[in-house]
Backbone atoms as SQL, in Angstrom:
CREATE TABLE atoms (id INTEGER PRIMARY KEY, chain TEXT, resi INTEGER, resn TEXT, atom TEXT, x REAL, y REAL, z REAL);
INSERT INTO atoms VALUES
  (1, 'A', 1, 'UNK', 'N', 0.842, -1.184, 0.000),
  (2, 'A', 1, 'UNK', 'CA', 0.000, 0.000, 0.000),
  (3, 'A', 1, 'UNK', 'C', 0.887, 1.247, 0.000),
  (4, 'A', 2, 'UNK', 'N', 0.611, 2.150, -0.896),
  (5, 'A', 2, 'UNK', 'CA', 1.074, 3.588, -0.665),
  (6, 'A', 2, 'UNK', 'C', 1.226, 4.138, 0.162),
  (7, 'A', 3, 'UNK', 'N', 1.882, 5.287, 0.535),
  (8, 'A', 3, 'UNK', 'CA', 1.776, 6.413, 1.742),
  (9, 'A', 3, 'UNK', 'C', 1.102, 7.256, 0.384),
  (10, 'A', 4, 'UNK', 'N', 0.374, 7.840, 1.516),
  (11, 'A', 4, 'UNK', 'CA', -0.131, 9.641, 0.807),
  (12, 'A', 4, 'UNK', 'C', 0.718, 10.170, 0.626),
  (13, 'A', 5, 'UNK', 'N', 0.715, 11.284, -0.679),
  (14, 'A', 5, 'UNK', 'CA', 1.755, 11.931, -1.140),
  (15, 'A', 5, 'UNK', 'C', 0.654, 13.146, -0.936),
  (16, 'A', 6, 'UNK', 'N', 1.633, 14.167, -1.191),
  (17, 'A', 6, 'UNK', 'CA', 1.284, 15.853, -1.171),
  (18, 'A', 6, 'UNK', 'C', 1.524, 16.361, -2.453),
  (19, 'A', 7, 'UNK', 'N', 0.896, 16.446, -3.269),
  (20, 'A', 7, 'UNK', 'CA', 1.362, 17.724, -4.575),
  (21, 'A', 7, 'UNK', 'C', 1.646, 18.719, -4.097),
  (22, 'A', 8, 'UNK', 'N', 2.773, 19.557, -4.651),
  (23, 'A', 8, 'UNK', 'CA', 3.059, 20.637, -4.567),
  (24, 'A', 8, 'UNK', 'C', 4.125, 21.277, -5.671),
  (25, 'A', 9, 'UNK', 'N', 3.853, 22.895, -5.728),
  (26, 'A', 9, 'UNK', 'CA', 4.793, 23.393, -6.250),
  (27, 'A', 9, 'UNK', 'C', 6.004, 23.963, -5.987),
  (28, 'A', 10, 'UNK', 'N', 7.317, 24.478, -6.523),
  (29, 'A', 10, 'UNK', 'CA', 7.761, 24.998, -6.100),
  (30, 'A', 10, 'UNK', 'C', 8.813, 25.724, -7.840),
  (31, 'A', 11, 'UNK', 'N', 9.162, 27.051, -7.191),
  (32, 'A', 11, 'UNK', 'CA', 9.943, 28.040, -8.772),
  (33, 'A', 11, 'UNK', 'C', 11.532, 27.460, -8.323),
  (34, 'A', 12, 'UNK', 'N', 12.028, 27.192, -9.194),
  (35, 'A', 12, 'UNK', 'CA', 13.479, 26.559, -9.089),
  (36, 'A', 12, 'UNK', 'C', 14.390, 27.569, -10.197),
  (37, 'A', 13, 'UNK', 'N', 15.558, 27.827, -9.819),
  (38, 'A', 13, 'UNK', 'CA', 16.501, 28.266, -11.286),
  (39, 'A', 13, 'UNK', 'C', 16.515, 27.572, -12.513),
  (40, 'A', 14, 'UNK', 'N', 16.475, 28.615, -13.701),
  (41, 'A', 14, 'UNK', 'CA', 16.235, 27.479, -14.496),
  (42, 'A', 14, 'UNK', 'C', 17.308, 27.149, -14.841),
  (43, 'A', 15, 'UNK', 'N', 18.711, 27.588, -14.525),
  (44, 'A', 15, 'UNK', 'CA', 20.095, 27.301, -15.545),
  (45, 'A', 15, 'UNK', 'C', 20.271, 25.848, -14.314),
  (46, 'A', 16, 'UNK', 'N', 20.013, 25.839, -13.452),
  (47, 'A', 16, 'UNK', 'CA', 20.362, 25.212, -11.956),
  (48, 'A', 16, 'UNK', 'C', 19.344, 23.711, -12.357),
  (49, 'A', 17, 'UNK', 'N', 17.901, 23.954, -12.876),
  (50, 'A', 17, 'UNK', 'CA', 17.391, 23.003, -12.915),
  (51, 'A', 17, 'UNK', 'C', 17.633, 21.876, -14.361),
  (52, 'A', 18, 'UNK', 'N', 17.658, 22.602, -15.242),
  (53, 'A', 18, 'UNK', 'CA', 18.507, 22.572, -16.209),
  (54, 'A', 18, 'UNK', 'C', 20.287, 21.278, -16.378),
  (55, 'A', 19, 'UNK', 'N', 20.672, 21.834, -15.500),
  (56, 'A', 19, 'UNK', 'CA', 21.870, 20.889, -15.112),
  (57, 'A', 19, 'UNK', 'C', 21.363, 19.988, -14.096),
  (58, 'A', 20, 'UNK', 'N', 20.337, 19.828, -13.802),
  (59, 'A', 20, 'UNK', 'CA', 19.453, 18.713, -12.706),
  (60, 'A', 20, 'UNK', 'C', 19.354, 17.971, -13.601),
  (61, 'A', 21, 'UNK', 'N', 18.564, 18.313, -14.947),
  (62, 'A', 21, 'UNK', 'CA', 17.640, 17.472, -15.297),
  (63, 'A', 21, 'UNK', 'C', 19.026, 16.046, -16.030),
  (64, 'A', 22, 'UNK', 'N', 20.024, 17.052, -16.529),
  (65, 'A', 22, 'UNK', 'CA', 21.182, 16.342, -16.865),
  (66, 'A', 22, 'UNK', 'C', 21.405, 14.721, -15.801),
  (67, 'A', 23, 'UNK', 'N', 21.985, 15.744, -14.642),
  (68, 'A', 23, 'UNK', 'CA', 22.645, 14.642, -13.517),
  (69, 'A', 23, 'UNK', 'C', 21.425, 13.479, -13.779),
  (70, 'A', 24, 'UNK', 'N', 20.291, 14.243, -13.366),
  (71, 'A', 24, 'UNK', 'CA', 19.215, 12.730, -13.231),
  (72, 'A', 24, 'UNK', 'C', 18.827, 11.567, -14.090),
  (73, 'A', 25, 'UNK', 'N', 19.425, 12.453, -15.567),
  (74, 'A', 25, 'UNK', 'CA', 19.405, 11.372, -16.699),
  (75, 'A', 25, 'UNK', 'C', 20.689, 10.192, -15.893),
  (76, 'A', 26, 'UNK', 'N', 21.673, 10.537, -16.064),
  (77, 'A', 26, 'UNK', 'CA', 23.424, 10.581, -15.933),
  (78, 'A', 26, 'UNK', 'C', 23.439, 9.302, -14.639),
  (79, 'A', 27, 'UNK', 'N', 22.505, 9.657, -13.478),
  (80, 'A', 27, 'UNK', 'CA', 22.938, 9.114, -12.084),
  (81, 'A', 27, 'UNK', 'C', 20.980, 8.596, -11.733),
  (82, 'A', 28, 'UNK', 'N', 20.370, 8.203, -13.365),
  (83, 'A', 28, 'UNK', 'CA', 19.249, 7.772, -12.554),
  (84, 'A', 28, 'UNK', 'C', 18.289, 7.804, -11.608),
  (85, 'A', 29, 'UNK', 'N', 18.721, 9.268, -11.643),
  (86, 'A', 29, 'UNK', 'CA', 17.204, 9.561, -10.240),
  (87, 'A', 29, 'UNK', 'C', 16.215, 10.196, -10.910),
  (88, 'A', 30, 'UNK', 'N', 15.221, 11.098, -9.743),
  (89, 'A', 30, 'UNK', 'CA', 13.903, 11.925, -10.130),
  (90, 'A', 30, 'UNK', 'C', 14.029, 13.179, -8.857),
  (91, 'A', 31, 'UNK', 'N', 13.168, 14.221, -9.638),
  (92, 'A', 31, 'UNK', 'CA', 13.334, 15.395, -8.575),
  (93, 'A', 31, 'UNK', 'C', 12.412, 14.630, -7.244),
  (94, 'A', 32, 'UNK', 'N', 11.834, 13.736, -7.470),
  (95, 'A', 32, 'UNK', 'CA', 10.914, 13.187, -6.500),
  (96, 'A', 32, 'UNK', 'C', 11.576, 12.703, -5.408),
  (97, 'A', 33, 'UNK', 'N', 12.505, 11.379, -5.774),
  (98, 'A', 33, 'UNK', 'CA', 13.311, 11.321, -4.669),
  (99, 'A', 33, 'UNK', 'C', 13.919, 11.775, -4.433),
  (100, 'A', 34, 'UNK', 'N', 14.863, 13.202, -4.731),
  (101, 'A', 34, 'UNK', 'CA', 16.098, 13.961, -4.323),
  (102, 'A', 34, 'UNK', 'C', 14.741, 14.401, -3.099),
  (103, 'A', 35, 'UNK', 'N', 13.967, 15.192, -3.097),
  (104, 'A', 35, 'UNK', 'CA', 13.318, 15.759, -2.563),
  (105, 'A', 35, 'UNK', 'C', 12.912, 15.166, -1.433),
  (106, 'A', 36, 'UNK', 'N', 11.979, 14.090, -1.275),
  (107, 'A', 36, 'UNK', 'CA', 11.749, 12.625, -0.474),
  (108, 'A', 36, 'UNK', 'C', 13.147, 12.409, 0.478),
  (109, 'A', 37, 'UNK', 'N', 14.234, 12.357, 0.203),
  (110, 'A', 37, 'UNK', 'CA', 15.357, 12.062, 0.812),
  (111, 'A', 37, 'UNK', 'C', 15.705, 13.525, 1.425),
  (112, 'A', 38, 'UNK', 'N', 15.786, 14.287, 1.021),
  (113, 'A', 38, 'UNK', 'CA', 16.103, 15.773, 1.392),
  (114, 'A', 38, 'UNK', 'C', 15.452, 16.069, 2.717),
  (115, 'A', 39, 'UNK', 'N', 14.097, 15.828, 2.430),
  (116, 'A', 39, 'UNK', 'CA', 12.878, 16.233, 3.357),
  (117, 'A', 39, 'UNK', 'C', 13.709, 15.139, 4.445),
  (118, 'A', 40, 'UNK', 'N', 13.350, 14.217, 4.082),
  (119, 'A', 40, 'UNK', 'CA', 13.848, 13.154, 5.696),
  (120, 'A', 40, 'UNK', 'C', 15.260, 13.147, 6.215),
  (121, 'A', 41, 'UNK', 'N', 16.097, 13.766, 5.449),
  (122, 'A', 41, 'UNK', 'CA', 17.117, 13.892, 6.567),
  (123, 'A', 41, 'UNK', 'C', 17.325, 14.899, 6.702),
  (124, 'A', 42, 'UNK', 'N', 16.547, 16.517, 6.314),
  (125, 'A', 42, 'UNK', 'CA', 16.503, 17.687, 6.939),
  (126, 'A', 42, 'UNK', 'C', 16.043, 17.475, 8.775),
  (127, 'A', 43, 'UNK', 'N', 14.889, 16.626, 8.544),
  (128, 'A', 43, 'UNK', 'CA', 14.075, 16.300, 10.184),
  (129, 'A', 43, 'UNK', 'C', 14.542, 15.221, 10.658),
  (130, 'A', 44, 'UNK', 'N', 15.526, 14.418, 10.191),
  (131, 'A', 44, 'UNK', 'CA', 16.029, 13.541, 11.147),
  (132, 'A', 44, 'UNK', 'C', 17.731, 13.466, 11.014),
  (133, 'A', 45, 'UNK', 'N', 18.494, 14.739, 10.521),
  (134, 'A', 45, 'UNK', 'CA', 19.602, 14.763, 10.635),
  (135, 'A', 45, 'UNK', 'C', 19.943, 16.203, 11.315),
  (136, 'A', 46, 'UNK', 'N', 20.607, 16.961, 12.604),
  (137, 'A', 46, 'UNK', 'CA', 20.981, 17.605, 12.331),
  (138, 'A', 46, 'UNK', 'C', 22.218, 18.621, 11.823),
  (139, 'A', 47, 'UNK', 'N', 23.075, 17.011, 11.451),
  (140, 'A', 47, 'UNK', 'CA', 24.118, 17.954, 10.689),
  (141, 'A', 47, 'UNK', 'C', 24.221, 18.589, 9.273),
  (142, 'A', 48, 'UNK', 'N', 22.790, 17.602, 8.692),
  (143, 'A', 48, 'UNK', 'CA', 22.740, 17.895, 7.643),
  (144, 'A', 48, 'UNK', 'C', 21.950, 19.263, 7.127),
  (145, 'A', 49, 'UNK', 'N', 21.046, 19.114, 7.863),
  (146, 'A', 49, 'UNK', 'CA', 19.922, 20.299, 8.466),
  (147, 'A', 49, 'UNK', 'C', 20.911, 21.916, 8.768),
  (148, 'A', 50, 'UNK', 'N', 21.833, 21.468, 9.554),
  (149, 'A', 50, 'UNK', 'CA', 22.985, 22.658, 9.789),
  (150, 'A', 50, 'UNK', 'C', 23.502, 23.193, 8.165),
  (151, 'A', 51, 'UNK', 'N', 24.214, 21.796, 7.398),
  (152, 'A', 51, 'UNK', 'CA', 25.017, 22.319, 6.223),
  (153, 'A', 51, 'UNK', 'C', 24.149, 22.971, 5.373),
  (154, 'A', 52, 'UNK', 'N', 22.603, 22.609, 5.124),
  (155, 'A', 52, 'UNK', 'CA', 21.505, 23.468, 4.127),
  (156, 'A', 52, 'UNK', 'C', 21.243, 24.120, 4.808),
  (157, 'A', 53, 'UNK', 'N', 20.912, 24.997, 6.318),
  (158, 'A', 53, 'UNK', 'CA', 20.660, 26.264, 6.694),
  (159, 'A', 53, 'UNK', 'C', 21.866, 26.829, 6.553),
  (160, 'A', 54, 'UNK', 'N', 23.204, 26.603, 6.284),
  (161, 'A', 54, 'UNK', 'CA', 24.193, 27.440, 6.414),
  (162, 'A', 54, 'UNK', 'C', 24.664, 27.622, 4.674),
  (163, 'A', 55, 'UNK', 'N', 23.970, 27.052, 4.157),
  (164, 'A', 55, 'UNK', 'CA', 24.450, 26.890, 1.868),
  (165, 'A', 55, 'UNK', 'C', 23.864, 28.334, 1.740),
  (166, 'A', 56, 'UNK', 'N', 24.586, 29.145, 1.383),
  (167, 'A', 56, 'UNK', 'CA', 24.024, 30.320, 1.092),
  (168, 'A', 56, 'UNK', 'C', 24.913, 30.749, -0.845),
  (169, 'A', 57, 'UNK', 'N', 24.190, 30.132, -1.279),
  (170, 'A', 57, 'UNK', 'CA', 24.488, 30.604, -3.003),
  (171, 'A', 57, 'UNK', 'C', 23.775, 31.666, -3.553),
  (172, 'A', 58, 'UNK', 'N', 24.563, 32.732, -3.703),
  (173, 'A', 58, 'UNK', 'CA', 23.560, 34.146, -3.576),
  (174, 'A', 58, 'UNK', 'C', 23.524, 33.823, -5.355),
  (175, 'A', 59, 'UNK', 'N', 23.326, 32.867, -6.330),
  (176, 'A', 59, 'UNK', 'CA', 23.243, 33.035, -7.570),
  (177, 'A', 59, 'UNK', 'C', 21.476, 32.872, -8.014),
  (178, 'A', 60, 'UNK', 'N', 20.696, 33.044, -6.693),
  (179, 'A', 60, 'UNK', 'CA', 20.025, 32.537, -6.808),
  (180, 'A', 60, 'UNK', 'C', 18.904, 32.842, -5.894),
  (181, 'A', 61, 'UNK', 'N', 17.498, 33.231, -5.809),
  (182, 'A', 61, 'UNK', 'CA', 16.937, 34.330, -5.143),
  (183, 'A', 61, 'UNK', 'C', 15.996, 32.872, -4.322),
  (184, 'A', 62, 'UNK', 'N', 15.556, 33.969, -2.867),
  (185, 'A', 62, 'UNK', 'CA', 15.164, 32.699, -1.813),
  (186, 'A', 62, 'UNK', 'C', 13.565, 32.727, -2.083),
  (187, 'A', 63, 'UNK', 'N', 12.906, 32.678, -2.199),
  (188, 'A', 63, 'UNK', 'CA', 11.189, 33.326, -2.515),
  (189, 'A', 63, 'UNK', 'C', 10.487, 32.554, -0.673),
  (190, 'A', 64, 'UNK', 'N', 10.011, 33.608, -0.269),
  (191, 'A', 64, 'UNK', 'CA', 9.563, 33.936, 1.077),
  (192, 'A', 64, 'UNK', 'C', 8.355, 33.934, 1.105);
């Protein structure tokens, strides 16, 4: 049986998503699971949680 999923959107860079869509051909993934994995070890890691509150790539605007 499934878990419930959430649709949602979100605005990404496009030169940034662009070279995503590359890697994911390249290394076999989906924005689905980068995301899925992201989400769960943002809330159950906090060192990792530390290194993405502290990634600050100003090439690239935060939308609030």
């Amino acid at each position: 049986m499934e878990k419930p999923t959430q649709l949602t959107s979100v605005k990404v860079q496009c030169d940034l998503f662009d070279e995503y869509k590359i890697s994911c051909v390249r290394y076999k993934s989906s924005l689905n699971k980068l995301v899925n994995r992201a989400m769960d070890l943002y809330v159950s890691n906090e060192e990792f949680r530390k290194m993405i509150n502290n990634h600050h790539n100003f090439n690239f605007e935060v939308e609030k």
